[in-house]
Biopython code that builds the backbone (N, CA, C, O; Angstrom):
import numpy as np
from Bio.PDB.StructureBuilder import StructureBuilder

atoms = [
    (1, "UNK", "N", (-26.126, -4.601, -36.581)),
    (1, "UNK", "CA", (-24.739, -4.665, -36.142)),
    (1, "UNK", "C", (-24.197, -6.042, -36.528)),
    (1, "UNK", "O", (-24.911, -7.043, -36.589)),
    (2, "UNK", "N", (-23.302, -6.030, -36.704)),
    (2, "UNK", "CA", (-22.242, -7.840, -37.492)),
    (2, "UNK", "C", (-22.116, -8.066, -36.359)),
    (2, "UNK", "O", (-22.337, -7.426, -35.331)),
    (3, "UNK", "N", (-21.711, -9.109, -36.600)),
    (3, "UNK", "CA", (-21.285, -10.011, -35.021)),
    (3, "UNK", "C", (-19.767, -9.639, -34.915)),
    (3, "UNK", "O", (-19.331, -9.874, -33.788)),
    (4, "UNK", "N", (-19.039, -9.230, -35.602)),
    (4, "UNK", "CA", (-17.869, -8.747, -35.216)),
    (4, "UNK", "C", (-17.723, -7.703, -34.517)),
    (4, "UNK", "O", (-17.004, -7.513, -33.537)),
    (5, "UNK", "N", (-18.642, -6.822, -35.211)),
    (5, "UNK", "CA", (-18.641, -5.672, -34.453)),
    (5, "UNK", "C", (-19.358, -5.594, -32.549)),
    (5, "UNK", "O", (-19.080, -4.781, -31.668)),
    (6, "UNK", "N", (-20.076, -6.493, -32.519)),
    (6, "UNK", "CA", (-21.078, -6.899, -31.598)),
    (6, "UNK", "C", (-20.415, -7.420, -30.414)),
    (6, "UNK", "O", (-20.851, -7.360, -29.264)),
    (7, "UNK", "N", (-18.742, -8.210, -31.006)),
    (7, "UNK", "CA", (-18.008, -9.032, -30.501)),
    (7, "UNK", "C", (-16.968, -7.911, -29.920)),
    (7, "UNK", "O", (-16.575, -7.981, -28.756)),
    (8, "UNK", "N", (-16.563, -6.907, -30.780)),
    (8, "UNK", "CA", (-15.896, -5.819, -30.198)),
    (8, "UNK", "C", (-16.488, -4.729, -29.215)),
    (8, "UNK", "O", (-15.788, -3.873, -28.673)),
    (9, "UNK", "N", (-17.554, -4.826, -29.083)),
    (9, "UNK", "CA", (-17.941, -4.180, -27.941)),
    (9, "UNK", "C", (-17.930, -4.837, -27.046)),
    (9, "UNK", "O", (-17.422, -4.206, -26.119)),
    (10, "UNK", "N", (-18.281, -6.039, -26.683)),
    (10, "UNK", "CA", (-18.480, -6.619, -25.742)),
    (10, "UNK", "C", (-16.906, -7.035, -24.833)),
    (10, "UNK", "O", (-16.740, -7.507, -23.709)),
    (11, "UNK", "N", (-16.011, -6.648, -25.813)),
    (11, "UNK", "CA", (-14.356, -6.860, -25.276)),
    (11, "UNK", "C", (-13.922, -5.439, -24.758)),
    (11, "UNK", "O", (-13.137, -5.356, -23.813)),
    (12, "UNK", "N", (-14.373, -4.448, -25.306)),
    (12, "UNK", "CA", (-14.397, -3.427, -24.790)),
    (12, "UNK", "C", (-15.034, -3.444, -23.403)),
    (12, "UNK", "O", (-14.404, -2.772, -22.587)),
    (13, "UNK", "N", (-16.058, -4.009, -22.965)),
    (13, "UNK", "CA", (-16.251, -3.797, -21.515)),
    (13, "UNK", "C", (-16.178, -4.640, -20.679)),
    (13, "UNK", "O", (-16.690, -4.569, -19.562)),
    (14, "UNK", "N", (-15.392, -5.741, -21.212)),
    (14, "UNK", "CA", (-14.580, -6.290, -20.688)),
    (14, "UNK", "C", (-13.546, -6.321, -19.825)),
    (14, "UNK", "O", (-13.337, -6.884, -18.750)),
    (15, "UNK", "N", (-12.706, -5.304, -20.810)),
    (15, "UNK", "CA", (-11.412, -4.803, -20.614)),
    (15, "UNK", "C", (-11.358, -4.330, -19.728)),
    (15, "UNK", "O", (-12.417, -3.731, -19.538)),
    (16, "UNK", "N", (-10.204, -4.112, -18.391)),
    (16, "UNK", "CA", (-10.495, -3.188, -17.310)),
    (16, "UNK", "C", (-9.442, -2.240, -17.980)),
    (16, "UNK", "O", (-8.628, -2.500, -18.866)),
    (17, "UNK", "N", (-9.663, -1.173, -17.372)),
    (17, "UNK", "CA", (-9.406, 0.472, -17.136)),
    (17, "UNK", "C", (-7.999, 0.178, -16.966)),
    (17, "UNK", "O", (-7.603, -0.778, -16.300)),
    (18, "UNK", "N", (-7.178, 1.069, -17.620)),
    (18, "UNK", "CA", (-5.738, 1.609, -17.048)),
    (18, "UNK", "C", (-5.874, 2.605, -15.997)),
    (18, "UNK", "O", (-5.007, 2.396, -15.148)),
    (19, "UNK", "N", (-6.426, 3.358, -15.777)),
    (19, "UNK", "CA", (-6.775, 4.577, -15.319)),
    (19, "UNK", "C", (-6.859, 4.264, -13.847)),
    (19, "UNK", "O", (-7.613, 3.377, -13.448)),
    (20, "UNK", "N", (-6.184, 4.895, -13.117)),
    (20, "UNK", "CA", (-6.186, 4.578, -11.659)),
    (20, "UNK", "C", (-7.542, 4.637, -10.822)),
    (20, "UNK", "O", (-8.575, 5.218, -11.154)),
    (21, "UNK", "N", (-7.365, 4.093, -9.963)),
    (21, "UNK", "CA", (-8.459, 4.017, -9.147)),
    (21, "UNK", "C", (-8.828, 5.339, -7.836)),
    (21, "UNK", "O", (-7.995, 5.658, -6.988)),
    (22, "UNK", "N", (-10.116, 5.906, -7.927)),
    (22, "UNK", "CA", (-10.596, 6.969, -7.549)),
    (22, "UNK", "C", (-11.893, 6.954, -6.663)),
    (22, "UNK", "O", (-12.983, 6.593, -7.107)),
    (23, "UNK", "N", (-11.630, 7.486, -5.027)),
    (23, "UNK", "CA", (-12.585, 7.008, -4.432)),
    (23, "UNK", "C", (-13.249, 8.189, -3.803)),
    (23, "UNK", "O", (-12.529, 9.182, -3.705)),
    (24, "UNK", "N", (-14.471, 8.289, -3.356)),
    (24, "UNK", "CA", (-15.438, 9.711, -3.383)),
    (24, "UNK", "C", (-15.229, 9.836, -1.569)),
    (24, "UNK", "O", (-15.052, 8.817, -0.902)),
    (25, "UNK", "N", (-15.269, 10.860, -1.103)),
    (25, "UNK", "CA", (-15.681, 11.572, 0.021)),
    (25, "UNK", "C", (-16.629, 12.836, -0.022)),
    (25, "UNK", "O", (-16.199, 13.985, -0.118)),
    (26, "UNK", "N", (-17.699, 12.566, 0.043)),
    (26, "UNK", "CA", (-18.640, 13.804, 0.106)),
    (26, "UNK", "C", (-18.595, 14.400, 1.546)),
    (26, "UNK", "O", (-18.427, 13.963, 2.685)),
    (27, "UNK", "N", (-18.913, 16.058, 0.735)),
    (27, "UNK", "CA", (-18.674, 17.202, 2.218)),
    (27, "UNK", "C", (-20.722, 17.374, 2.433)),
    (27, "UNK", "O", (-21.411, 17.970, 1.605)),
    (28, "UNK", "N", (-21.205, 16.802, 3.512)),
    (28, "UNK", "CA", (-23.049, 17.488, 3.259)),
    (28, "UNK", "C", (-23.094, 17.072, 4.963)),
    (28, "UNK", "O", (-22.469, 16.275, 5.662)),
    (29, "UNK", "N", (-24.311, 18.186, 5.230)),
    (29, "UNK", "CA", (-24.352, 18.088, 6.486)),
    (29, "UNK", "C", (-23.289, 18.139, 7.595)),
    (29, "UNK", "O", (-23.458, 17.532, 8.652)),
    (30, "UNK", "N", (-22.049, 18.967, 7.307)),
    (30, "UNK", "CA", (-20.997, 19.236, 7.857)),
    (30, "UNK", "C", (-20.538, 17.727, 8.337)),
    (30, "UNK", "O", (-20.475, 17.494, 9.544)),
    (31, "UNK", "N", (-20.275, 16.888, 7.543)),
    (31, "UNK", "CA", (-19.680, 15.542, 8.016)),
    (31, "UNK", "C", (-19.162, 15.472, 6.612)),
    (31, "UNK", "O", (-19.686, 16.025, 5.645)),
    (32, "UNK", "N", (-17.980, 14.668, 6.598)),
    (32, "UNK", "CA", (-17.218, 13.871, 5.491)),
    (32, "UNK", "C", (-17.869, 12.747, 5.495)),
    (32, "UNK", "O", (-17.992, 12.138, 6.558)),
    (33, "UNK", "N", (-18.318, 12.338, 4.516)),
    (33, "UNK", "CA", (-19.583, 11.362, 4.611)),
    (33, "UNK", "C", (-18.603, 10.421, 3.079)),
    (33, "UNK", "O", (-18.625, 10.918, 1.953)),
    (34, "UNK", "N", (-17.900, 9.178, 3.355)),
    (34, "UNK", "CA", (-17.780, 8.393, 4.674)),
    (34, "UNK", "C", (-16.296, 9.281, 5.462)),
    (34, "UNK", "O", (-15.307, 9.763, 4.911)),
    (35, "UNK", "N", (-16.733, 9.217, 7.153)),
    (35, "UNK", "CA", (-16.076, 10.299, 7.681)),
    (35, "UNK", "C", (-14.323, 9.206, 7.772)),
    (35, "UNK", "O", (-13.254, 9.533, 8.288)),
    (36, "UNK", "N", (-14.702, 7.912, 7.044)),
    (36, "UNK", "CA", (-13.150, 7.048, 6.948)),
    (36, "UNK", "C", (-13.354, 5.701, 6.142)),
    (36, "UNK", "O", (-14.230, 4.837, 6.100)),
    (37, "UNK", "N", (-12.084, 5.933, 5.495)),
    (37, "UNK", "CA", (-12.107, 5.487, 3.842)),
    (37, "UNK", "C", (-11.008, 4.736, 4.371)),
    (37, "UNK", "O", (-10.452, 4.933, 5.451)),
    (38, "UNK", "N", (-10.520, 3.133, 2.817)),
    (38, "UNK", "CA", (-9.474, 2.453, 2.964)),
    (38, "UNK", "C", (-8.999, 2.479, 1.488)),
    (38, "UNK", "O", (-9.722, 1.941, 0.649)),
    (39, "UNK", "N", (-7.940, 3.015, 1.143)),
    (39, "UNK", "CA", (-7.915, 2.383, -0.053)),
    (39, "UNK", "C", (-6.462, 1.934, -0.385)),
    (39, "UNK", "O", (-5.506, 2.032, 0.384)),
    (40, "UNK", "N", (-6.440, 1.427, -1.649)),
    (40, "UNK", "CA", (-4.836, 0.825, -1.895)),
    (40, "UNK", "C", (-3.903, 1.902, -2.614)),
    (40, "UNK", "O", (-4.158, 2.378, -3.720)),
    (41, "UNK", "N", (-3.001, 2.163, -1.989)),
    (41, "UNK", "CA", (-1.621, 2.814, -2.363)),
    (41, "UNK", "C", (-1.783, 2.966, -3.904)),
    (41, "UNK", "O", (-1.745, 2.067, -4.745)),
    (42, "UNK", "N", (-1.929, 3.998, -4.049)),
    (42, "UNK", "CA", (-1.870, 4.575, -5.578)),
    (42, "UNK", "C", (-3.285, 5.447, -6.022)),
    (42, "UNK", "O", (-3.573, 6.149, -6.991)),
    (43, "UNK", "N", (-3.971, 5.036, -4.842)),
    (43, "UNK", "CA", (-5.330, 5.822, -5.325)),
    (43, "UNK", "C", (-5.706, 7.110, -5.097)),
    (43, "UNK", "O", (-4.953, 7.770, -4.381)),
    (44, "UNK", "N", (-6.718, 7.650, -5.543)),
    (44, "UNK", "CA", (-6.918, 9.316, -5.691)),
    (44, "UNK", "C", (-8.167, 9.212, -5.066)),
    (44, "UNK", "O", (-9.137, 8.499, -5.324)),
    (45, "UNK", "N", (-7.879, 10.436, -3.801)),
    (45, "UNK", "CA", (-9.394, 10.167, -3.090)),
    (45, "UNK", "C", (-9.586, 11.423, -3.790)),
    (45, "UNK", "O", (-8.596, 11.946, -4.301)),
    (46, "UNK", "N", (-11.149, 12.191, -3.920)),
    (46, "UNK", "CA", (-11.398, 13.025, -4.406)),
    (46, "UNK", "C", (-12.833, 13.511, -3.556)),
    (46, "UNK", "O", (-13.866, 12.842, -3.550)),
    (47, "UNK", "N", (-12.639, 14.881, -2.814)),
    (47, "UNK", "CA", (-13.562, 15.222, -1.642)),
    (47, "UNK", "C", (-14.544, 16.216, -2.558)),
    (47, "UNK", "O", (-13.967, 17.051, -3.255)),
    (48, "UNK", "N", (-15.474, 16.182, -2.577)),
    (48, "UNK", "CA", (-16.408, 16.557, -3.306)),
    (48, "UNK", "C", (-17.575, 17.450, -2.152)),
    (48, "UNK", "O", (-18.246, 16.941, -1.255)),
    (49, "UNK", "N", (-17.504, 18.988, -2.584)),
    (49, "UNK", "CA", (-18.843, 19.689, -1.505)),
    (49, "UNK", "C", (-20.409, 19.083, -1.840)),
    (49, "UNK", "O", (-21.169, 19.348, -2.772)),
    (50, "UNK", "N", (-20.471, 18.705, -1.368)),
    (50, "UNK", "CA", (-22.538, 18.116, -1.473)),
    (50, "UNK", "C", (-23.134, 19.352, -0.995)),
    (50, "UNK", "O", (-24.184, 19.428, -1.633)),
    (51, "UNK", "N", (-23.045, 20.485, -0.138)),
    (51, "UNK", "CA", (-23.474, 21.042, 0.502)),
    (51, "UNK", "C", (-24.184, 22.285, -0.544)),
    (51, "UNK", "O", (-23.866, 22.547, -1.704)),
    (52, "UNK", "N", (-25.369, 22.999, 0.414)),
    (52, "UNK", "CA", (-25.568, 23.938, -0.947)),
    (52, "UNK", "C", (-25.264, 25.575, -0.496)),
    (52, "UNK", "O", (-25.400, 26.581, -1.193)),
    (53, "UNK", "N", (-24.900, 25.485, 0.632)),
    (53, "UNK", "CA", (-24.419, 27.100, 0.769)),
    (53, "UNK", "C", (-23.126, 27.499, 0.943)),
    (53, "UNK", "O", (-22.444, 28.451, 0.564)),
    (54, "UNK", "N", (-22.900, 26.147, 1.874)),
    (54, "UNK", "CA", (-21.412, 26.343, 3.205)),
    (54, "UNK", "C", (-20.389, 26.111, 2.326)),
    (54, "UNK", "O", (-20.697, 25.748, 1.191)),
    (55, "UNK", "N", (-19.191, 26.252, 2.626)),
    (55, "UNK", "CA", (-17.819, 25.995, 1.541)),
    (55, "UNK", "C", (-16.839, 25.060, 2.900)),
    (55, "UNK", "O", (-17.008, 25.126, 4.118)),
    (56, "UNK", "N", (-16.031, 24.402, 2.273)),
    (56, "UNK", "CA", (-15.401, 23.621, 2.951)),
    (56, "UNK", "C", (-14.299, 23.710, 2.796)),
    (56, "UNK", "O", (-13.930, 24.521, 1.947)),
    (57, "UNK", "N", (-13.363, 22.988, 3.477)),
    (57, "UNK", "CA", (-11.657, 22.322, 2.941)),
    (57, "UNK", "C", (-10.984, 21.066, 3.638)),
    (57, "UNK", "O", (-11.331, 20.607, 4.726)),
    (58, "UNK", "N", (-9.880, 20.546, 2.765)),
    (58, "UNK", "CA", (-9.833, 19.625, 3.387)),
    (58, "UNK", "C", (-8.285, 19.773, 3.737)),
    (58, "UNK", "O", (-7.411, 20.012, 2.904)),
    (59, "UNK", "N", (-8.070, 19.577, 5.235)),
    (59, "UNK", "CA", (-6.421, 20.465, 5.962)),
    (59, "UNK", "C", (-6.087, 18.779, 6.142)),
    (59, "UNK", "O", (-7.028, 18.001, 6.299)),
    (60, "UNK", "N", (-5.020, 18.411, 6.114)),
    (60, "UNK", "CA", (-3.641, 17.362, 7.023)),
    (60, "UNK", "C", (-3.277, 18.493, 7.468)),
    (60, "UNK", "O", (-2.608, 19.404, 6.981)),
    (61, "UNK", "N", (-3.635, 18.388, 8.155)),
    (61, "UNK", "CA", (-2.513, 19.683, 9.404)),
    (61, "UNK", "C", (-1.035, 18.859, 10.018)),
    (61, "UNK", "O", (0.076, 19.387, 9.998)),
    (62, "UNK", "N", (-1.260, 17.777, 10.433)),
    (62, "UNK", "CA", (-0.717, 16.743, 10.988)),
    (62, "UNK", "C", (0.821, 16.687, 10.477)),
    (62, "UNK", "O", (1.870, 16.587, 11.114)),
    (63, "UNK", "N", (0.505, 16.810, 8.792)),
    (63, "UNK", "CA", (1.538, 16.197, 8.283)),
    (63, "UNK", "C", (1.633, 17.688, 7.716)),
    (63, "UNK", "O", (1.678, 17.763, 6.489)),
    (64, "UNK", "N", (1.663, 18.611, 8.269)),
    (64, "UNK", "CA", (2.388, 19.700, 7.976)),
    (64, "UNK", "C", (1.829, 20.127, 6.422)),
    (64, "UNK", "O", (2.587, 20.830, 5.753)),
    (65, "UNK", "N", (0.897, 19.838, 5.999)),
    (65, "UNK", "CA", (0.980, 20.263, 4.042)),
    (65, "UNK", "C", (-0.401, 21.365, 4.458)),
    (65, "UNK", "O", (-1.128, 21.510, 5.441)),
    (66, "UNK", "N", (-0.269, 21.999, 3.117)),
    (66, "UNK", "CA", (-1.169, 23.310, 3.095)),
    (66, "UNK", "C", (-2.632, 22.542, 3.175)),
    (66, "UNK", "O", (-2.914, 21.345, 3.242)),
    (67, "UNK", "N", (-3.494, 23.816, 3.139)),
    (67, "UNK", "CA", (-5.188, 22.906, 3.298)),
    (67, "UNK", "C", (-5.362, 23.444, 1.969)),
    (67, "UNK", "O", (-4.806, 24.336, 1.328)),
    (68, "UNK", "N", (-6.401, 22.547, 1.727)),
    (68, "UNK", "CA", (-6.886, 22.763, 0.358)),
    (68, "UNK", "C", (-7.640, 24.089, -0.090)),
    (68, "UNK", "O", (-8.461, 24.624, 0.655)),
    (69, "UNK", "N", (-7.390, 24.483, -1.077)),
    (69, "UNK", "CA", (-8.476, 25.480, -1.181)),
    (69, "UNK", "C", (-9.900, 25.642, -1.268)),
    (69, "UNK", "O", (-10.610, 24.812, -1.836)),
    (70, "UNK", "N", (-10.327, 26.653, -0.740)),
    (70, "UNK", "CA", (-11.835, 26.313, -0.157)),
    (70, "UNK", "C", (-12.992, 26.003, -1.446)),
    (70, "UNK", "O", (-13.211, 26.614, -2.493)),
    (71, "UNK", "N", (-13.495, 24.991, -0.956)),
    (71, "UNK", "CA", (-14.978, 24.261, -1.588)),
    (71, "UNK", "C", (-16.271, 24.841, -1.559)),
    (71, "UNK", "O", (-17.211, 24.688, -0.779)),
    (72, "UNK", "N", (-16.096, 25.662, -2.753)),
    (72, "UNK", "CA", (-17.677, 25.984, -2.845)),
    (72, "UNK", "C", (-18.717, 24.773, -3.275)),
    (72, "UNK", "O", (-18.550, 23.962, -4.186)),
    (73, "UNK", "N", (-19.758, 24.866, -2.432)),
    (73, "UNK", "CA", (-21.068, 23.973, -3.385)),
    (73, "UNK", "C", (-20.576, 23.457, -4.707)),
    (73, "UNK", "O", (-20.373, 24.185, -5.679)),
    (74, "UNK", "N", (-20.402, 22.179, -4.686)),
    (74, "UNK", "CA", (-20.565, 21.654, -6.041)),
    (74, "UNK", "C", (-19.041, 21.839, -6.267)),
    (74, "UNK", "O", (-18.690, 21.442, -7.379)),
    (75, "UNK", "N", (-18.033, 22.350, -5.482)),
    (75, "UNK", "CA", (-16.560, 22.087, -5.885)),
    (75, "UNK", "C", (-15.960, 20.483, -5.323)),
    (75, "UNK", "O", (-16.563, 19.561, -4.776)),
    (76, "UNK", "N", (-14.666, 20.618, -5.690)),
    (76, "UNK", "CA", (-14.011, 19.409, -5.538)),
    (76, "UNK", "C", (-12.235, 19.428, -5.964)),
    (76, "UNK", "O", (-11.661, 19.934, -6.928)),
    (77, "UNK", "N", (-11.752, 18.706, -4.879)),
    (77, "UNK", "CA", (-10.426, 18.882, -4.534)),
    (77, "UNK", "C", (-9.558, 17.100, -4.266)),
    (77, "UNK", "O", (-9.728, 16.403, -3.266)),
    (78, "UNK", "N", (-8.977, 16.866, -5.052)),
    (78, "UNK", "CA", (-7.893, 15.588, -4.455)),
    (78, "UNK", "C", (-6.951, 15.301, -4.738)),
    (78, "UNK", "O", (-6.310, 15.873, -5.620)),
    (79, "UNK", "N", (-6.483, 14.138, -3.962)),
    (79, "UNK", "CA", (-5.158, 13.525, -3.484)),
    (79, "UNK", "C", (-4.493, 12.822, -3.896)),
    (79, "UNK", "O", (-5.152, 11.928, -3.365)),
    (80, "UNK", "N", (-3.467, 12.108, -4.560)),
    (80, "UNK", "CA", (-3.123, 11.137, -4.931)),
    (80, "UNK", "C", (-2.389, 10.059, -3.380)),
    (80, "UNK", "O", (-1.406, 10.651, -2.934)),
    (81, "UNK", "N", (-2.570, 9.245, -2.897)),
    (81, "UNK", "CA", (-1.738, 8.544, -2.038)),
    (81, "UNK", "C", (-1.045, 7.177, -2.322)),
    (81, "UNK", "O", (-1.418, 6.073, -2.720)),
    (82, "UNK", "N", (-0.004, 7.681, -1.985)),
    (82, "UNK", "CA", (0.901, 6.632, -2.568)),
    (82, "UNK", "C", (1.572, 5.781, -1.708)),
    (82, "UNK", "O", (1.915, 4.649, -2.048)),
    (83, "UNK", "N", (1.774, 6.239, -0.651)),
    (83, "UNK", "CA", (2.154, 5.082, 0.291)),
    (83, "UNK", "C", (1.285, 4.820, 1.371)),
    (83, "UNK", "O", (0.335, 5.510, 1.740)),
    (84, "UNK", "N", (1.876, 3.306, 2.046)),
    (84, "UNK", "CA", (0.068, 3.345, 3.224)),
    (84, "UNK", "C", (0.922, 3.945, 4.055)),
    (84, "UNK", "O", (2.087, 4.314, 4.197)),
    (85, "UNK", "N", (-0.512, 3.874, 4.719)),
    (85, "UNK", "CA", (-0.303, 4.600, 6.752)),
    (85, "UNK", "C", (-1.800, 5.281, 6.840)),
    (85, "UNK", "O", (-2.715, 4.906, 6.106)),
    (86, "UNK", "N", (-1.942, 6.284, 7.783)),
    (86, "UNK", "CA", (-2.969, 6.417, 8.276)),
    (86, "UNK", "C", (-2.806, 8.287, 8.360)),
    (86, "UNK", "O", (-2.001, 8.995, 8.965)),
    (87, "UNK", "N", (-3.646, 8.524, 7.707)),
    (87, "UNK", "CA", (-3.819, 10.157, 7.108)),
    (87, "UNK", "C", (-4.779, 10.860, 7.409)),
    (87, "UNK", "O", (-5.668, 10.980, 6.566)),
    (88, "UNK", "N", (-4.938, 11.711, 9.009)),
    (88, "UNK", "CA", (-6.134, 12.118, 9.302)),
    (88, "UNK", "C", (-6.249, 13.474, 8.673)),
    (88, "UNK", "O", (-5.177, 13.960, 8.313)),
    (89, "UNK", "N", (-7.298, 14.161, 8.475)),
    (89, "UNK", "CA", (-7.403, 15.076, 8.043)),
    (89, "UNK", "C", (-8.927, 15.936, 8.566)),
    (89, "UNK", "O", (-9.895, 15.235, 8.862)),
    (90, "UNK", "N", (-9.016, 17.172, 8.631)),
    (90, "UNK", "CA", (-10.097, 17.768, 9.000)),
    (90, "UNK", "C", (-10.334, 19.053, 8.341)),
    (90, "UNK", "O", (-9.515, 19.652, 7.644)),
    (91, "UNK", "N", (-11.802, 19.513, 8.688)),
    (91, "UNK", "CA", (-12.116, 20.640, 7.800)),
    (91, "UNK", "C", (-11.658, 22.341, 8.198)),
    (91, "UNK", "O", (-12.241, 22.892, 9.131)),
    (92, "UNK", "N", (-10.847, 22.900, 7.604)),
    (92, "UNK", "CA", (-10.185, 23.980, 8.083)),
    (92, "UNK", "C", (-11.212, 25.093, 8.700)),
    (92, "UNK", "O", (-10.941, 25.690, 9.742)),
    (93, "UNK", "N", (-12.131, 25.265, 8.136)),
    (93, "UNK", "CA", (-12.928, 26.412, 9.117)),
    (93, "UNK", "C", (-13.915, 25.652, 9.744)),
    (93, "UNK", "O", (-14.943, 26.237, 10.084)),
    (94, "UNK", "N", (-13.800, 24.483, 9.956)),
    (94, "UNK", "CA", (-14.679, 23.468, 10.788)),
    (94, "UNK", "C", (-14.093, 22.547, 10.782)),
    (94, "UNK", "O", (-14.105, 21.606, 9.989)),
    (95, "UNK", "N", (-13.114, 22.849, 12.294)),
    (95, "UNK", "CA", (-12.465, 21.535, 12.434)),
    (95, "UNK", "C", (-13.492, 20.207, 13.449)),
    (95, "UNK", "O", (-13.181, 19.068, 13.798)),
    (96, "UNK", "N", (-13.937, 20.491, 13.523)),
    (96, "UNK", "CA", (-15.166, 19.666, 14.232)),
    (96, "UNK", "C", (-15.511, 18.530, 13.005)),
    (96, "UNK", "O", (-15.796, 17.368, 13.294)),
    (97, "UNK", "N", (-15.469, 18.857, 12.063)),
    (97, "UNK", "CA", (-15.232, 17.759, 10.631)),
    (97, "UNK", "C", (-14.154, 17.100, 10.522)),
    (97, "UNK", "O", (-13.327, 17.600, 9.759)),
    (98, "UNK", "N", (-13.819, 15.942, 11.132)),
    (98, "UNK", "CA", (-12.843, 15.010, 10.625)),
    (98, "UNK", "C", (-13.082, 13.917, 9.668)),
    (98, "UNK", "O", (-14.135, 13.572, 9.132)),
    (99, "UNK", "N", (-11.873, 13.436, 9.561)),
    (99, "UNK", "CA", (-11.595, 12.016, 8.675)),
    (99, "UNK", "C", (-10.468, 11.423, 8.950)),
    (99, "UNK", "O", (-9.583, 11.896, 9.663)),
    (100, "UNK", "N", (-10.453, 10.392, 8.413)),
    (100, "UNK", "CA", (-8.866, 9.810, 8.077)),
    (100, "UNK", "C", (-9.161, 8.714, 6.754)),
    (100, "UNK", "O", (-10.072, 7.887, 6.710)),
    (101, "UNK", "N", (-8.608, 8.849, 6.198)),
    (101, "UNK", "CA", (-7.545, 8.153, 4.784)),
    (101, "UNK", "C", (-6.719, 6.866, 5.486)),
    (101, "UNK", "O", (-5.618, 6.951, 6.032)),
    (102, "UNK", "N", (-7.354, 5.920, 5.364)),
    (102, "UNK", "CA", (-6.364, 4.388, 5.717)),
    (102, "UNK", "C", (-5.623, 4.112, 4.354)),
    (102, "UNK", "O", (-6.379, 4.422, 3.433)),
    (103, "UNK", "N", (-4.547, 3.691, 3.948)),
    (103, "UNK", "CA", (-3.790, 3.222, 2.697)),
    (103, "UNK", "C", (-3.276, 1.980, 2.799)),
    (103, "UNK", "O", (-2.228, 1.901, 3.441)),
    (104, "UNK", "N", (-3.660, 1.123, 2.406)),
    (104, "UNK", "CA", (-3.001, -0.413, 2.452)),
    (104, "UNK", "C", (-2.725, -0.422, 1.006)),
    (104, "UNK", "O", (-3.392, -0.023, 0.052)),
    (105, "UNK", "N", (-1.141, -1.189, 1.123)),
    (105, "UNK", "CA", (-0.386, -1.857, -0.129)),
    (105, "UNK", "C", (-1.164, -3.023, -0.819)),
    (105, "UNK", "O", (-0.675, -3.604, -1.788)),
]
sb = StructureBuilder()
sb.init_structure("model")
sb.init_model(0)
sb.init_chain("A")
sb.init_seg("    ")
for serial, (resi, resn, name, xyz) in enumerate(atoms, 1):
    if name == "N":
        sb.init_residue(resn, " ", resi, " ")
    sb.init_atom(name, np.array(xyz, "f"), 0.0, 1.0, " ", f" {name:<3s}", serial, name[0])
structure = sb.get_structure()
C-alpha cells in the first residue's frame, strides 16, 4: 500500500459519520433492557426483539400514537425523536414491560 493511500484510510476513520445517531433497546426476558435511555434530540432509538419465541411491541399510549407493530424474534421497530421531554412507553400485550425515552437538547 503507498503511503498515500495508507494516509487516506486513516482520514477515513477519522472522519465522523453524517448519519444520525442511533441507540439500541433490546426486548429479552420480558424487560426493555435498558428499561430507560437518554438521548439527544434528533436521535433514533431502535427496539430490537432479543427474545426467541414471544413477540412484542412498543405502545406511547400516553401520547395518544398507534403501537407499533408486533415484534417477532429477531424483529425491530423505531423512532425518530426530535424534541426533548420525557416519553414513556410500554409493551402492548405486556404492559407490565415499561420504559421511558429521556430527550435532552
Amino acid at each position: 500500500m503507498t503511503r498515500a493511500a495508507a494516509l487516506a484510510v486513516v482520514l477515513l476513520w477519522a472522519v465522523p459519520a453524517d448519519a444520525a445517531e442511533t441507540a439500541r433497546v433490546g426486548i429479552d426476558r420480558m424487560r426493555f433492557q435498558p428499561a430507560a435511555v437518554t438521548v439527544k434530540a434528533g436521535t433514533t432509538v431502535a427496539w430490537v426483539n432479543d427474545e426467541k419465541r414471544t413477540s412484542h411491541s412498543v405502545f406511547f399510549e400516553t401520547e395518544g400514537l398507534a403501537e407499533s407493530e408486533r415484534l417477532l424474534p429477531g424483529d425491530s421497530w423505531q423512532r425518530k425523536f426530535e424534541r426533548p421531554g420525557r416519553y414513556a412507553y410500554r409493551c402492548g400485550p405486556h404492559p407490565e414491560m415499561i420504559g421511558v425515552v429521556e430527550v435532552v437538547p
